[in-house]
Biopython code that builds the backbone (N, CA, C, O; Angstrom):
import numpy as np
from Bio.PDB.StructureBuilder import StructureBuilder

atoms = [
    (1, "UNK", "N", (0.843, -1.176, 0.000)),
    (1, "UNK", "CA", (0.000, 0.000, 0.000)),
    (1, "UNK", "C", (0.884, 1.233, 0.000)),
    (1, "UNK", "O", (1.923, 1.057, 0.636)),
    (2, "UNK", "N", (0.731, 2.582, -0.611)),
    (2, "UNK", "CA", (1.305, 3.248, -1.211)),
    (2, "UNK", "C", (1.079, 4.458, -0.301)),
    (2, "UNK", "O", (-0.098, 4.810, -0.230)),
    (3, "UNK", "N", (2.305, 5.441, 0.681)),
    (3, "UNK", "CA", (1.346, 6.319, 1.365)),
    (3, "UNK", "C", (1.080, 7.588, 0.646)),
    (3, "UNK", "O", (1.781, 8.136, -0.205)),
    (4, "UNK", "N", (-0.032, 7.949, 1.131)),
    (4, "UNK", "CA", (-0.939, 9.223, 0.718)),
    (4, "UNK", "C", (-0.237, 10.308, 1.002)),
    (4, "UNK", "O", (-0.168, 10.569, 2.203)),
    (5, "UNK", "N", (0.497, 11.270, 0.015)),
    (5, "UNK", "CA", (1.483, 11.923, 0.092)),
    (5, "UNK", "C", (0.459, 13.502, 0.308)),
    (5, "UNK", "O", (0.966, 14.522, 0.774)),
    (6, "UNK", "N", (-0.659, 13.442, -0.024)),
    (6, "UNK", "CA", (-1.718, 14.644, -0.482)),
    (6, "UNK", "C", (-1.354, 15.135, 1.381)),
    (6, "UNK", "O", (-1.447, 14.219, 2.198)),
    (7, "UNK", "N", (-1.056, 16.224, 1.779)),
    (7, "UNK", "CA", (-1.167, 17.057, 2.878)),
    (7, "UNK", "C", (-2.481, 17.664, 2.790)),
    (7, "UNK", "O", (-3.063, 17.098, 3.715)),
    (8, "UNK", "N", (-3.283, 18.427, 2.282)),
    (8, "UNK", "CA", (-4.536, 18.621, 2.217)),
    (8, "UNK", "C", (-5.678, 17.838, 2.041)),
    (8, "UNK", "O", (-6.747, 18.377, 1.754)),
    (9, "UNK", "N", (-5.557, 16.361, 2.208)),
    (9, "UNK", "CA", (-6.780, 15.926, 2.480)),
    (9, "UNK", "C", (-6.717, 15.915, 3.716)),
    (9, "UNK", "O", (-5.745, 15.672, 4.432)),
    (10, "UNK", "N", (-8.122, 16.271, 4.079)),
    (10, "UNK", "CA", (-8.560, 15.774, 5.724)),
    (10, "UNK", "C", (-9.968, 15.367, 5.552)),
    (10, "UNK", "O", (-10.718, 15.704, 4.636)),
    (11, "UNK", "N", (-10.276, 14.446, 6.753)),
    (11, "UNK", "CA", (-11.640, 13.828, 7.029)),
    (11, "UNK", "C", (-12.632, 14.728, 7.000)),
    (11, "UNK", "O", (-13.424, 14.696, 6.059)),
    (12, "UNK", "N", (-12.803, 15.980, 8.335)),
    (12, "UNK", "CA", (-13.042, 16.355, 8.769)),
    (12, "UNK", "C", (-12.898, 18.242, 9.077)),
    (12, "UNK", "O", (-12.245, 18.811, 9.952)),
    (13, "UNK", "N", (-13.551, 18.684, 8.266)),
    (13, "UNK", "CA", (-13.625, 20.416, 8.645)),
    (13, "UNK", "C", (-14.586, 20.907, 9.900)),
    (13, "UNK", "O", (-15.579, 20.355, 10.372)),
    (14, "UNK", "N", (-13.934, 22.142, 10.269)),
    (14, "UNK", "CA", (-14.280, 22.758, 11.351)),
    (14, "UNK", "C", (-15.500, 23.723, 10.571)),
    (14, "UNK", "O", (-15.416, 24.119, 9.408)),
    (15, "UNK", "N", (-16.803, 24.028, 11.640)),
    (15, "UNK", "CA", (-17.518, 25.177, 11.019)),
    (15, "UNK", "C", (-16.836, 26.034, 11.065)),
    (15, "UNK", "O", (-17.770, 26.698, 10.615)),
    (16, "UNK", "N", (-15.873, 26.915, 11.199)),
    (16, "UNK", "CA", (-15.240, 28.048, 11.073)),
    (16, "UNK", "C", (-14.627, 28.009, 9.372)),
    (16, "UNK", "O", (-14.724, 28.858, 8.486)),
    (17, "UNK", "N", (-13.995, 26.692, 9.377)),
    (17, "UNK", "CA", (-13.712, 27.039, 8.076)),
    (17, "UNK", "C", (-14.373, 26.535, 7.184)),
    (17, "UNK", "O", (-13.797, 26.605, 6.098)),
    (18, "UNK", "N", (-15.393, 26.025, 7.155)),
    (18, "UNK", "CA", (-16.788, 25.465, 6.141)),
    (18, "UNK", "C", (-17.507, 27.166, 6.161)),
    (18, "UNK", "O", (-18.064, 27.663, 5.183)),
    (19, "UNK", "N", (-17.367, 27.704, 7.207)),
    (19, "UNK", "CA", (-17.993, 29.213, 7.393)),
    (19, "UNK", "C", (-16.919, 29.895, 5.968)),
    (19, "UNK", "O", (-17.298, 30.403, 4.913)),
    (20, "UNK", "N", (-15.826, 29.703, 6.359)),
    (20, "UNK", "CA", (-14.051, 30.400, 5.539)),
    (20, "UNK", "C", (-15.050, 30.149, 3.640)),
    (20, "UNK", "O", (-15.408, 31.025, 2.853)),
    (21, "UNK", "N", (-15.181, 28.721, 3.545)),
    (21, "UNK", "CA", (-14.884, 28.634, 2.209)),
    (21, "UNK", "C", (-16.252, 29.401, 1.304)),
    (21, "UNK", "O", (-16.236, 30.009, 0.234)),
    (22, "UNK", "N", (-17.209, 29.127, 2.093)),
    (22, "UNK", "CA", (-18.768, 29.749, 1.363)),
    (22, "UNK", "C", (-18.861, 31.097, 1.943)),
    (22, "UNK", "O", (-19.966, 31.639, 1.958)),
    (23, "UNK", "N", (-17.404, 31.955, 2.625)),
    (23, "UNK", "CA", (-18.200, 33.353, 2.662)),
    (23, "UNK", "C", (-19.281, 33.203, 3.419)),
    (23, "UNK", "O", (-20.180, 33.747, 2.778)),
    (24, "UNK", "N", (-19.725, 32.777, 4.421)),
    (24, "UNK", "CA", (-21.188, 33.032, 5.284)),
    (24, "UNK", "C", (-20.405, 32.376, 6.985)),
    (24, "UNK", "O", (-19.500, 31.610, 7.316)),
    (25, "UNK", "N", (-21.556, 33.358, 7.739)),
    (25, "UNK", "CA", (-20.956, 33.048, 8.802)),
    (25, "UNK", "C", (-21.157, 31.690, 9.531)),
    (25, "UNK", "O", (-22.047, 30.974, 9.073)),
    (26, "UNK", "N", (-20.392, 31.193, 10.698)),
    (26, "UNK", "CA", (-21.113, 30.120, 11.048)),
    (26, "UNK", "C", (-22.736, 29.935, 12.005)),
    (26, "UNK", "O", (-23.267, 28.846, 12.218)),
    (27, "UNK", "N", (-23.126, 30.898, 12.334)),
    (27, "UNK", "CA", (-24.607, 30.949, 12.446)),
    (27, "UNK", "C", (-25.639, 30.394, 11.254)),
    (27, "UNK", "O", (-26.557, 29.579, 11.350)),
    (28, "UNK", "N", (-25.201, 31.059, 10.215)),
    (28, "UNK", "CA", (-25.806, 30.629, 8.917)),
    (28, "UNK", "C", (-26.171, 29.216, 9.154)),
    (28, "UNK", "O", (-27.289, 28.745, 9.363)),
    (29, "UNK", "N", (-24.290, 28.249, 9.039)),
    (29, "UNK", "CA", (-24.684, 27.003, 8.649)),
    (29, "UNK", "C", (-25.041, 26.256, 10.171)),
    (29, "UNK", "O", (-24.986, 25.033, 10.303)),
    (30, "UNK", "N", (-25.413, 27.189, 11.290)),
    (30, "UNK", "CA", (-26.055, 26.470, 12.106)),
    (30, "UNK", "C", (-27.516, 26.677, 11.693)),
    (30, "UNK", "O", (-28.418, 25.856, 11.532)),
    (31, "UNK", "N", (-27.496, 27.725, 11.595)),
    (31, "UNK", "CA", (-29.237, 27.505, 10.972)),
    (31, "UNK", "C", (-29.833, 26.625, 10.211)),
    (31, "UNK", "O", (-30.815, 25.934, 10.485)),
    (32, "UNK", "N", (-28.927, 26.685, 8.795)),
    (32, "UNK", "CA", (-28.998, 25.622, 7.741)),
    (32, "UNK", "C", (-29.305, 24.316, 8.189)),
    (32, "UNK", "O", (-30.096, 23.573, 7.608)),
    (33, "UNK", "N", (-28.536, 23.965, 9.467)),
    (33, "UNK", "CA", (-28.327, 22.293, 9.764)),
    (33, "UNK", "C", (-30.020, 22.207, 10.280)),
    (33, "UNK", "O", (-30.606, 21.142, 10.082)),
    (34, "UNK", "N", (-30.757, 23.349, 10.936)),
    (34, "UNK", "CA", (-32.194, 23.022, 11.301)),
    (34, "UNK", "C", (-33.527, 23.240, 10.342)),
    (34, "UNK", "O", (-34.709, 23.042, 10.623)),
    (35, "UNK", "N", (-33.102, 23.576, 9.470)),
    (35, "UNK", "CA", (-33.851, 23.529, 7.751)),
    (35, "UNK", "C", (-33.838, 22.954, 7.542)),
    (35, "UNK", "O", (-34.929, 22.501, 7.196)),
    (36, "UNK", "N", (-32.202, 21.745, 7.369)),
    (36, "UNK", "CA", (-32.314, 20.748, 5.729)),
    (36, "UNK", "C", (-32.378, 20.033, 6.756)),
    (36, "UNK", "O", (-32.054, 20.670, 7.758)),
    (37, "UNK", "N", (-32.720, 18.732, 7.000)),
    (37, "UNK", "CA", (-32.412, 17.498, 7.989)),
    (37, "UNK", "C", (-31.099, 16.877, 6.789)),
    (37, "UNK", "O", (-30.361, 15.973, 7.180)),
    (38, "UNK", "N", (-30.931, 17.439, 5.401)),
    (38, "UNK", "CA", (-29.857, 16.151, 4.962)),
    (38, "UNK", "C", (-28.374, 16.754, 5.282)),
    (38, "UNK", "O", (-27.350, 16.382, 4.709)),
    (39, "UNK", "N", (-28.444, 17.774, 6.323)),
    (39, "UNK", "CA", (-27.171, 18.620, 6.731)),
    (39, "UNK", "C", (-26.719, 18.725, 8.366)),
    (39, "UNK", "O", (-26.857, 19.683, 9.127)),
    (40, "UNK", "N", (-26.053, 17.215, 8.658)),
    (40, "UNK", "CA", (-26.292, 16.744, 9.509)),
    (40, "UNK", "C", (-24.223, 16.543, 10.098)),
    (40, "UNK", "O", (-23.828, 15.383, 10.215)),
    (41, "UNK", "N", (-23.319, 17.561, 10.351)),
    (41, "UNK", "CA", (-22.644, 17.861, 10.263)),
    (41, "UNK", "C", (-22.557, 16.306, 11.584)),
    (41, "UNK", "O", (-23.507, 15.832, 12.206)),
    (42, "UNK", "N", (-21.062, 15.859, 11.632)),
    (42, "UNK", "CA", (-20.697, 14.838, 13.309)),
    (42, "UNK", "C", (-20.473, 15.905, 14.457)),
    (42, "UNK", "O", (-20.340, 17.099, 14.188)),
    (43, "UNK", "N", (-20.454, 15.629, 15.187)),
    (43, "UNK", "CA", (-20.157, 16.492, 16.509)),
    (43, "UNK", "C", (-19.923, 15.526, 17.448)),
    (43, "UNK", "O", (-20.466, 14.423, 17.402)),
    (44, "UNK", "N", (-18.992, 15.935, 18.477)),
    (44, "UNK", "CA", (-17.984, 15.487, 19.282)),
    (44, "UNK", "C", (-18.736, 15.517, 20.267)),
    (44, "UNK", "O", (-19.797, 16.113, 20.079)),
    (45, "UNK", "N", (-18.481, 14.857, 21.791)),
    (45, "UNK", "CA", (-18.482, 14.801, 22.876)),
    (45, "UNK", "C", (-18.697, 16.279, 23.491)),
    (45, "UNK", "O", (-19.352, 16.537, 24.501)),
    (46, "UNK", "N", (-18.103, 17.068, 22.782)),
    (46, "UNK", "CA", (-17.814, 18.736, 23.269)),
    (46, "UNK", "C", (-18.613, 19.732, 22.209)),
    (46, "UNK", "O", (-18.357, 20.872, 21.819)),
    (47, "UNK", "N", (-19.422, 19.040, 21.986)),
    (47, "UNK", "CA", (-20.340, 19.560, 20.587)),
    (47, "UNK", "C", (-19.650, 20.173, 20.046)),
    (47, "UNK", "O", (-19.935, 21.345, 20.292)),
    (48, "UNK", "N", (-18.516, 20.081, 19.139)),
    (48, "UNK", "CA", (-17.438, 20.160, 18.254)),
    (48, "UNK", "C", (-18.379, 19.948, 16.690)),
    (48, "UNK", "O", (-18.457, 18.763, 16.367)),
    (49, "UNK", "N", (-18.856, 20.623, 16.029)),
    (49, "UNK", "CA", (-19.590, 19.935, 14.685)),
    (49, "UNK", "C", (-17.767, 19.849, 13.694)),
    (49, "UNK", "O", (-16.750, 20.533, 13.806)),
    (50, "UNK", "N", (-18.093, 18.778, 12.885)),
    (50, "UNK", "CA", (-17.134, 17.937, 12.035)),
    (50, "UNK", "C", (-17.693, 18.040, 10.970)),
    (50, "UNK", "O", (-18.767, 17.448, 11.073)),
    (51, "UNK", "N", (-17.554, 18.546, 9.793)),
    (51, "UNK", "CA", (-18.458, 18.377, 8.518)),
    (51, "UNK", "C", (-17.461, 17.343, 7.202)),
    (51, "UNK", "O", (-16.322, 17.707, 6.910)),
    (52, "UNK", "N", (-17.808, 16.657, 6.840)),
    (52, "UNK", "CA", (-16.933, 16.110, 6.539)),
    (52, "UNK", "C", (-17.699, 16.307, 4.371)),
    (52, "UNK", "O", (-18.690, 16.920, 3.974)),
    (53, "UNK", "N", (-16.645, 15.472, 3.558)),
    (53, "UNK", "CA", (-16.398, 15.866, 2.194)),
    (53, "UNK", "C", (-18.165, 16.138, 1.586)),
    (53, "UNK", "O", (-18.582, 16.892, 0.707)),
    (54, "UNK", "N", (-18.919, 15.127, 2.528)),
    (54, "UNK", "CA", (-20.178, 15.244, 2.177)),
    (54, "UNK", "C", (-20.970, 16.119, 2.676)),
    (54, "UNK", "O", (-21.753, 16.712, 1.933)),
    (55, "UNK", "N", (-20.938, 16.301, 3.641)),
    (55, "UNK", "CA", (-21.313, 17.926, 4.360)),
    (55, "UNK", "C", (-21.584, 18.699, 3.600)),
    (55, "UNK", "O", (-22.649, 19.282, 3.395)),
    (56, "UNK", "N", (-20.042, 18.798, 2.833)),
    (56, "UNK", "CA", (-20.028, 20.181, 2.429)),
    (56, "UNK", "C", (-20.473, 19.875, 0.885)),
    (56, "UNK", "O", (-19.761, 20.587, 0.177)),
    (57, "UNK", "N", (-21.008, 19.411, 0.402)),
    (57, "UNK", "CA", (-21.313, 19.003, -1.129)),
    (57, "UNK", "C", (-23.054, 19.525, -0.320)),
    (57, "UNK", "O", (-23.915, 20.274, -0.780)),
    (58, "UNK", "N", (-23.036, 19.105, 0.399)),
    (58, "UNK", "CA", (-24.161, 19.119, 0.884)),
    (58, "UNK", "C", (-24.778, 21.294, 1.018)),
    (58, "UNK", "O", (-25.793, 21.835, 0.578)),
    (59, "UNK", "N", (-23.629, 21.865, 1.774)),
    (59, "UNK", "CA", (-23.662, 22.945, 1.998)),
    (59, "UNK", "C", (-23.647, 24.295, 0.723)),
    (59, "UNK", "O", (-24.058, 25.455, 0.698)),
    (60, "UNK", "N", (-22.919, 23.370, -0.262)),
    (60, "UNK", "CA", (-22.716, 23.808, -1.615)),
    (60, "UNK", "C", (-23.844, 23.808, -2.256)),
    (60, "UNK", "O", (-24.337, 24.791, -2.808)),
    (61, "UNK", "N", (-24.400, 22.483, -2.203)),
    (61, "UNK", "CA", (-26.237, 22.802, -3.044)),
    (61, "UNK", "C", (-26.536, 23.803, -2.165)),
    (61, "UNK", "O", (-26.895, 24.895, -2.606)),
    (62, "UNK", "N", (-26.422, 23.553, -0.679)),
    (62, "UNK", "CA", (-27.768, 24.479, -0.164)),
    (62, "UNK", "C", (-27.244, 25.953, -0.328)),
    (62, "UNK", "O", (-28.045, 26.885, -0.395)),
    (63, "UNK", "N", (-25.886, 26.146, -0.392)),
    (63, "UNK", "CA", (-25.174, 27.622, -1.048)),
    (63, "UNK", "C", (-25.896, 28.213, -2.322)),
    (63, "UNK", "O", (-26.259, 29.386, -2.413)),
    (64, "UNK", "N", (-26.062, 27.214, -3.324)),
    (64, "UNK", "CA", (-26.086, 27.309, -4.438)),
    (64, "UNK", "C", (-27.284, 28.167, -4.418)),
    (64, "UNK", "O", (-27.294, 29.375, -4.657)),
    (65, "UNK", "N", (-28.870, 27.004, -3.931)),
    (65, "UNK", "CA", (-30.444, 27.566, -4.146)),
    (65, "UNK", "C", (-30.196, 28.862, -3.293)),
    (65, "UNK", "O", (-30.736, 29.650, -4.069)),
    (66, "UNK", "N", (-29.868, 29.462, -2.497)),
    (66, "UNK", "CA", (-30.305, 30.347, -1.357)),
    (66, "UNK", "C", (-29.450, 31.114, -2.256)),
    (66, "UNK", "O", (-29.783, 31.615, -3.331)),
    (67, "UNK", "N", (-28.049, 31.154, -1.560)),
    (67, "UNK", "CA", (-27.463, 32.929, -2.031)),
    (67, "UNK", "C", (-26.995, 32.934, -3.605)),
    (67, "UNK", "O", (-26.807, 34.037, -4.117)),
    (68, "UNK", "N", (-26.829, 31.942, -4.270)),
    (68, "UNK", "CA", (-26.639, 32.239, -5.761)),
    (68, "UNK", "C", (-28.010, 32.449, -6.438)),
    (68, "UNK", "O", (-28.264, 33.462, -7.089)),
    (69, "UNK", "N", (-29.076, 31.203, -6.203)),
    (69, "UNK", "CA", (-30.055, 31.082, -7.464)),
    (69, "UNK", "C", (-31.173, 31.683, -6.538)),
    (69, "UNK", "O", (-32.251, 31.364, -7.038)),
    (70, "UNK", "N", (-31.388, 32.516, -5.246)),
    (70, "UNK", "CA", (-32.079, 33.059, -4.669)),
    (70, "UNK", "C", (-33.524, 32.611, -4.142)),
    (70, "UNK", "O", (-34.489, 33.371, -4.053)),
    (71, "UNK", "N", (-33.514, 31.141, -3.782)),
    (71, "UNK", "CA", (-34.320, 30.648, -3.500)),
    (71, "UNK", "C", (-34.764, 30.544, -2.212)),
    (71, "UNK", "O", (-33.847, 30.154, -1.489)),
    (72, "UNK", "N", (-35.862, 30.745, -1.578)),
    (72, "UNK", "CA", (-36.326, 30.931, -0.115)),
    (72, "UNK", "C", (-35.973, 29.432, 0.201)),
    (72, "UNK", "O", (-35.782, 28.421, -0.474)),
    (73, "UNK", "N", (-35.975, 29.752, 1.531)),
    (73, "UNK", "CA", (-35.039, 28.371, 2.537)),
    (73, "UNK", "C", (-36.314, 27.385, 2.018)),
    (73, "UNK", "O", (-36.014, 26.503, 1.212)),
    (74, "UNK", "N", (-37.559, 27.487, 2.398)),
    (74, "UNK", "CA", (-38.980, 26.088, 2.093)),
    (74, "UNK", "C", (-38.993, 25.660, 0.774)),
    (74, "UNK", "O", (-39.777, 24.767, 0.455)),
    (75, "UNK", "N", (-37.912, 26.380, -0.414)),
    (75, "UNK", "CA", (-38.337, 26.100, -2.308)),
    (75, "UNK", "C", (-36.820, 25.361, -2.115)),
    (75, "UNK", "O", (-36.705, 24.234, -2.597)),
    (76, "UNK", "N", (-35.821, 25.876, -1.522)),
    (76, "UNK", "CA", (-34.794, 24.837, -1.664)),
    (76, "UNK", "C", (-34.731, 23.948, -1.180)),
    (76, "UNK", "O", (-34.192, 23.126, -1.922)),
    (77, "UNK", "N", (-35.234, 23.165, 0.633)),
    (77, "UNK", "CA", (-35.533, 22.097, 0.772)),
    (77, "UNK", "C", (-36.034, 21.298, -0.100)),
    (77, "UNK", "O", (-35.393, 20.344, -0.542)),
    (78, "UNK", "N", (-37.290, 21.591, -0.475)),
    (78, "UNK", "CA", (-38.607, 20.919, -1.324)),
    (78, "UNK", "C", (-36.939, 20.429, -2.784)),
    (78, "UNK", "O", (-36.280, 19.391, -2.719)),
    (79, "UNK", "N", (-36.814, 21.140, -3.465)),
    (79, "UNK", "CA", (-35.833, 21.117, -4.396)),
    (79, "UNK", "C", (-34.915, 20.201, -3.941)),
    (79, "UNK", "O", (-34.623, 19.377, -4.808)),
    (80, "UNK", "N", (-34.302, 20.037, -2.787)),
    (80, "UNK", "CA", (-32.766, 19.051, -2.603)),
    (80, "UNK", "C", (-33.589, 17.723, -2.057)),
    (80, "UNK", "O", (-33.026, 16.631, -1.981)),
    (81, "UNK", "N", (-35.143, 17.940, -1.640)),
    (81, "UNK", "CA", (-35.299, 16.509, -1.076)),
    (81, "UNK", "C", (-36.065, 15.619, -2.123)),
    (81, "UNK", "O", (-36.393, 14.445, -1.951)),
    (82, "UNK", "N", (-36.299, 16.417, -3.279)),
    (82, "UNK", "CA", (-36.948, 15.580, -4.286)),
    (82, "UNK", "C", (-36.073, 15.143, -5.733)),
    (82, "UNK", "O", (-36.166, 14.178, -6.492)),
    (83, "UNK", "N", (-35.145, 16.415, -5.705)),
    (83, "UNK", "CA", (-33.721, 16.120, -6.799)),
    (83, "UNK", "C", (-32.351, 16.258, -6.204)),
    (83, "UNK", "O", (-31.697, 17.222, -6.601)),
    (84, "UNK", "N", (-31.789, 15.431, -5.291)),
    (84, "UNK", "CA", (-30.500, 15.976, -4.744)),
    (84, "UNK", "C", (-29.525, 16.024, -5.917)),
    (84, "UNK", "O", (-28.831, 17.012, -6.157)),
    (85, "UNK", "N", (-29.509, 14.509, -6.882)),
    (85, "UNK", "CA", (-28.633, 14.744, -7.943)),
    (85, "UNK", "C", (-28.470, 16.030, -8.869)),
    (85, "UNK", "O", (-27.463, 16.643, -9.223)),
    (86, "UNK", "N", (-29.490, 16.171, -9.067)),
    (86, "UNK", "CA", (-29.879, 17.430, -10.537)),
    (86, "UNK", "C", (-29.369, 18.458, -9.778)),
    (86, "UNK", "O", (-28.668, 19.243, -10.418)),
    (87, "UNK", "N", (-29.509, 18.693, -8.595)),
    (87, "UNK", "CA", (-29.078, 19.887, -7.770)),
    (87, "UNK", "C", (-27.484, 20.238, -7.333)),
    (87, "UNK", "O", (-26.880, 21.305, -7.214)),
    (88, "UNK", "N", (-27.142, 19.005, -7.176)),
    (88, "UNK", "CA", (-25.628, 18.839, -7.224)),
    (88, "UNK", "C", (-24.931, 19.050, -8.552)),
    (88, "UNK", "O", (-23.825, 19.589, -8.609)),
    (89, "UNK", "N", (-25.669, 18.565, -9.756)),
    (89, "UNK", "CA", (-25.001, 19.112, -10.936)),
    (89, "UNK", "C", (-24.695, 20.132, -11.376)),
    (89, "UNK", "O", (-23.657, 20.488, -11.933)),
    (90, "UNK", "N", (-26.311, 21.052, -10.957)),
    (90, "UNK", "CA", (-26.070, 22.277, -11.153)),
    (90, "UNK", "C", (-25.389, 23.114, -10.448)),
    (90, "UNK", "O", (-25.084, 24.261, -10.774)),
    (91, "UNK", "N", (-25.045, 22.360, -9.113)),
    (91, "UNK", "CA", (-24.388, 23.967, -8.476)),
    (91, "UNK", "C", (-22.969, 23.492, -8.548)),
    (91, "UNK", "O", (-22.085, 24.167, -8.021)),
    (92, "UNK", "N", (-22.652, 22.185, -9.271)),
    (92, "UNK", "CA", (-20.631, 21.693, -9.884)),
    (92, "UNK", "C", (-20.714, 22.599, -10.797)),
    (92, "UNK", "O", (-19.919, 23.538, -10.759)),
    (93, "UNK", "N", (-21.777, 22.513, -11.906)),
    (93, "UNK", "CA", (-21.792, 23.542, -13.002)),
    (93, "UNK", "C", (-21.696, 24.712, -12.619)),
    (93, "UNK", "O", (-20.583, 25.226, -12.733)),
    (94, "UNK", "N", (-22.970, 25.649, -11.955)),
    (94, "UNK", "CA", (-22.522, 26.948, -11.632)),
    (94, "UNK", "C", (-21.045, 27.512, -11.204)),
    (94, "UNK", "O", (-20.700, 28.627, -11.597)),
    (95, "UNK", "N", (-20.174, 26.707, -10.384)),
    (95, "UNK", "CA", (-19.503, 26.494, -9.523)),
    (95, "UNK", "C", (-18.123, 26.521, -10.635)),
    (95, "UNK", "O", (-17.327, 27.446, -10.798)),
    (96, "UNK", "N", (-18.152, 25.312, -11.249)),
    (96, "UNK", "CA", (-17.164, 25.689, -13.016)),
    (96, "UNK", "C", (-17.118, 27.183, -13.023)),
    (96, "UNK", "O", (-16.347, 28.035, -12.582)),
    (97, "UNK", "N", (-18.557, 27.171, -13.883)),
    (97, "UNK", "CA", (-18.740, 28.934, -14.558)),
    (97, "UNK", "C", (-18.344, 29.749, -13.685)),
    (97, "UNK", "O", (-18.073, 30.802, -14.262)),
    (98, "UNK", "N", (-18.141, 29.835, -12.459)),
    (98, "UNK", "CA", (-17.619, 30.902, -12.037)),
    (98, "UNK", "C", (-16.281, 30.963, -12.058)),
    (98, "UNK", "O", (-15.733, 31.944, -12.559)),
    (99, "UNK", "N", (-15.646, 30.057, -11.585)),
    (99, "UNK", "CA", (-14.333, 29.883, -11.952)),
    (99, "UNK", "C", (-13.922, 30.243, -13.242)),
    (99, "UNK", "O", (-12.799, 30.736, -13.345)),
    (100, "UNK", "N", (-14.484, 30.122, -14.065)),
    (100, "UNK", "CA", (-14.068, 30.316, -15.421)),
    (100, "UNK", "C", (-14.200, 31.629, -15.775)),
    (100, "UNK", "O", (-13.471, 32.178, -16.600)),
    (101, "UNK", "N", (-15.034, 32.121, -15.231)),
    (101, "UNK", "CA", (-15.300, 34.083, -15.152)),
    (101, "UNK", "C", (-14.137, 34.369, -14.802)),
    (101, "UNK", "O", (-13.284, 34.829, -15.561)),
    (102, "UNK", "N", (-13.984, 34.118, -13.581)),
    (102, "UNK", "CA", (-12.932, 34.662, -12.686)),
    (102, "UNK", "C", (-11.493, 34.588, -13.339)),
    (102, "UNK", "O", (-10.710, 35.512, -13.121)),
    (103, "UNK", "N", (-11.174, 33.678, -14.015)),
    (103, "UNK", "CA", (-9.795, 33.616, -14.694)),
    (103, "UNK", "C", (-10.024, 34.351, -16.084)),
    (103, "UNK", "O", (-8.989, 34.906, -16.454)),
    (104, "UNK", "N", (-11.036, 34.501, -16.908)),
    (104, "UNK", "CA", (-11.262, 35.218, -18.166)),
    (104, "UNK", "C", (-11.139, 37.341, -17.433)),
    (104, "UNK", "O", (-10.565, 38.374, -17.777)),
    (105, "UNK", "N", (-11.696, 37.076, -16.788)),
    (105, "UNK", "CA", (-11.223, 38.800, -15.921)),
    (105, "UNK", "C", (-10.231, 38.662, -15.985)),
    (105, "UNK", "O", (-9.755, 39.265, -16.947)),
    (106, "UNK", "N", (-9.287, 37.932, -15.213)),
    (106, "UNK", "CA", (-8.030, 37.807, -14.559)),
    (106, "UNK", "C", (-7.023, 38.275, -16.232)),
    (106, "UNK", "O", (-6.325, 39.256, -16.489)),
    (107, "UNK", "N", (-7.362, 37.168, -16.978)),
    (107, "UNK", "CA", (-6.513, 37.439, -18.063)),
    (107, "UNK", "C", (-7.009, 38.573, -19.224)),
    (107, "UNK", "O", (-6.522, 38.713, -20.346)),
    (108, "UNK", "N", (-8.115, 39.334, -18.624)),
    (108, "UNK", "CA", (-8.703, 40.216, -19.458)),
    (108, "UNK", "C", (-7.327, 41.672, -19.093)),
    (108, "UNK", "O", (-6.727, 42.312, -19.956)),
    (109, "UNK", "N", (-7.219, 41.781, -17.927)),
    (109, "UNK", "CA", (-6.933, 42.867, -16.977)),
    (109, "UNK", "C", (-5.023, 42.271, -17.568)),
    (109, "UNK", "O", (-4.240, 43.221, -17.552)),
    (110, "UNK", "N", (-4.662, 41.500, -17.822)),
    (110, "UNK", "CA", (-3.487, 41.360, -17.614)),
    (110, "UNK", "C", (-3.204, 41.705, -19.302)),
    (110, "UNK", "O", (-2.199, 42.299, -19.692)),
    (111, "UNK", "N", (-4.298, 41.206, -20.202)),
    (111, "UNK", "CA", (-4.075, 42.249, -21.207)),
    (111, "UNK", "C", (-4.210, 43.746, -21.746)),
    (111, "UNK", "O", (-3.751, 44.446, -22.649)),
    (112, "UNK", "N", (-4.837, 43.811, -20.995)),
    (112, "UNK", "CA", (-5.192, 45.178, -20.686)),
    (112, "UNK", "C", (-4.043, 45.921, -20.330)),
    (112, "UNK", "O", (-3.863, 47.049, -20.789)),
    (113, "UNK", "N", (-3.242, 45.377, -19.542)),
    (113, "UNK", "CA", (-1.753, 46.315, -18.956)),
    (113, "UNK", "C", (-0.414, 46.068, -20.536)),
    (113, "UNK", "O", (0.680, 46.608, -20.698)),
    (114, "UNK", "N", (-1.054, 45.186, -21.301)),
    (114, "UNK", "CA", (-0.277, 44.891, -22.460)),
    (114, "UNK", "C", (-0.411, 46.132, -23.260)),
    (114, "UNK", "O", (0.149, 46.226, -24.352)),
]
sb = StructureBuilder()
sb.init_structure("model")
sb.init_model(0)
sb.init_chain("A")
sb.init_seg("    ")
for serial, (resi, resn, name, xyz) in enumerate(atoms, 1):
    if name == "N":
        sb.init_residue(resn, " ", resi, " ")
    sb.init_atom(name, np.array(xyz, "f"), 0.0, 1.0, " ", f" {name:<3s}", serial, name[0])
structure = sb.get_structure()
């Protein structure tokens, strides 16, 4: 067996930095966790919440309907508990496209100084 040289994988994120990566505070995704029941972060002995790779796939749809595609908290439940797949596609897709904005600026501005 071959060891796992990757330093950035981990099991397990902290809400502070699940708060870090979506820009929202961690109140938010305490709220969130009492909306969706499918956002069900581990928590420790010391109520420590643990969100782990699925969590946050999880936090990403619910990112997606609310502050991108502007959907009230009761239209995005209804939405992730009847299509989780279709919902996950779209917000990998959205999620691309932005990235892809973001570097077409990037190299817009760097020609621009050309």
């Amino acid at each position: 067996m071959a060891l796992n040289t990757n330093k950035n994988l981990k099991l397990y994120y902290s809400i502070s930095e699940v708060a870090k990566m979506f820009d929202v505070s961690e109140s938010l995704l305490r709220y969130w966790e009492t909306e969706f029941p499918m956002l069900s972060p581990k928590t420790t002995r010391n109520k420590v919440r643990q969100y782990s790779e699925a969590d946050i796939k999880v936090v990403r749809n619910i990112y997606s309907l609310v502050k991108v595609r502007g959907f009230k908290i009761a239209a995005a439940r209804k939405v992730l508990t009847q299509n989780p797949e279709k919902t996950e596609q779209t917000a990998e897709i959205l999620e691309t496209l932005r990235d892809i904005r973001e570097q077409l600026t990037e190299m817009k501005k760097q020609f621009d100084r050309l």
